[in-house]
C-alpha positions, 0 to 999 in steps of 0.5 A: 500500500504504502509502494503504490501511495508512493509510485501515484504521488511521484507520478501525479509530482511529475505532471505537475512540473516543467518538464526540465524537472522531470529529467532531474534538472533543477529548474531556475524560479523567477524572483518576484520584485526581481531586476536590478535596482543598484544605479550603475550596475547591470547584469546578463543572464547564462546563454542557456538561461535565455533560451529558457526564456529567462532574463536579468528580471527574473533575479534581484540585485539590491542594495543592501546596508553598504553592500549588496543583496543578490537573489537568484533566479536564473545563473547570472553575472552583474557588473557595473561598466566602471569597474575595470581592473588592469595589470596586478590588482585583486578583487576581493568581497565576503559572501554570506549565503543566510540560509544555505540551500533555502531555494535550491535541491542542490548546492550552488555557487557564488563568487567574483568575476574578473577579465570581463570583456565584451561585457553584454554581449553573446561574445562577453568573456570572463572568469570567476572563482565562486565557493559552495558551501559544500566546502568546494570551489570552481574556477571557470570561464568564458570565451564565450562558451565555457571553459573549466578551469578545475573540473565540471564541478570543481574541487573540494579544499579545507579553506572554503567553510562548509554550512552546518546543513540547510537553512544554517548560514555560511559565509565566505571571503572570496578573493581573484588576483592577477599577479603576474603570470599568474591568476589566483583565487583565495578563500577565506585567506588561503590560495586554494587555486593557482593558474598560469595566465596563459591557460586562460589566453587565446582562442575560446578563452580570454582575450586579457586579463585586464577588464571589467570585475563583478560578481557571479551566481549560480541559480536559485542562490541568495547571499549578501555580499560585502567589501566588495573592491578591487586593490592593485597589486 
């Protein structure tokens, strides 16, 4: 009794949803009172995203104090043109997720856009280091398809924190620097990912490394962001 209760609801669950749902794809929700209502800053939404018929609408970037709040929505990259970093600099801003895994099935990550160029446009390229509250990161880019930098679902290391479980908080201090020959992503004070800035040039990367910075969600995410500024190495 208790097997066939359990096969009709899972059923009559699945008529109910969208068919990306279905497939066991989680599904980006649209944020009510969403856009962008910070003067300066704009925001593109992932090309998938789009297709889905998504827009920058469907997430908000608030003030918030003397930062930001992000709700998301579909996965999305916020800038404001202004902001352009060149030579060595490092882009820092802490990230606090209050309730983790509060709008999502699955974890998903947020973090800091360097390197934008394009920005706005089907050609935009970029790169970002964004932290899970799993305890992982993932570093990534695009040129304008996307390109790994540590692996599809990136990588687990001691430096990020890990939430308490969902619904607890998490917070992390994420920080992108270009030194050199060098790109690096620091969490929570400690280098956690190390790249030759080669390995992000040329075609189907980026086309330099001096750009436009700004910040990066996942889907279905929330956090608020602090500190958020940029200092020349």
């Amino acid at each position: 009794m208790r097997r066939a209760f359990t096969i009709a609801t899972a059923a009559g669950a699945v008529l109910l949803m969208p068919l990306a749902a279905a497939q066991g794809q989680e599904v980006s929700r649209s944020v009510e009172g969403g856009g962008i209502s910070v003067a300066g800053w704009t925001g593109k939404v992932d090309a998938n995203e789009a297709r889905n018929g998504q827009t920058v609408n469907n997430a908000k970037f608030a003030k918030m104090g003397d930062g930001f709040h992000i709700t998301t929505g579909p996965a999305i990259t916020y800038w404001n043109p202004e902001n352009k970093a060149t030579g060595n600099y490092t882009v820092t801003a802490t990230f606090t997720e209050p309730k983790y895994m509060a709008l999502n099935d699955h974890p998903h990550p947020y973090g800091i856009v360097i390197a934008g160029n394009d920005m706005g446009t089907d050609g935009q390229t970029l790169l970002y280091c964004a932290a899970y509250g799993t305890g992982s990161f993932i570093v990534r880019g695009f040129g304008p398809a996307a390109f790994q930098m540590n692996g599809r679902r990136g990588e687990m290391n001691e430096a990020v924190h890990k939430a308490a479980g969902p619904g607890q908080p998490v917070t992390q201090e994420i920080a992108v620097s270009v030194k050199g020959d060098k790109i690096e992503c620091a969490i929570n004070g400690t280098v956690v990912g190390s790249y030759d800035k080669a390995s992000v040039m040329g075609e189907g990367k980026l086309k330099s490394t001096d750009g436009v910075y700004g910040l990066r969600f996942g889907h279905n995410t929330e956090a608020h962001v602090a500190g958020f500024t940029m200092t020349k190495n």
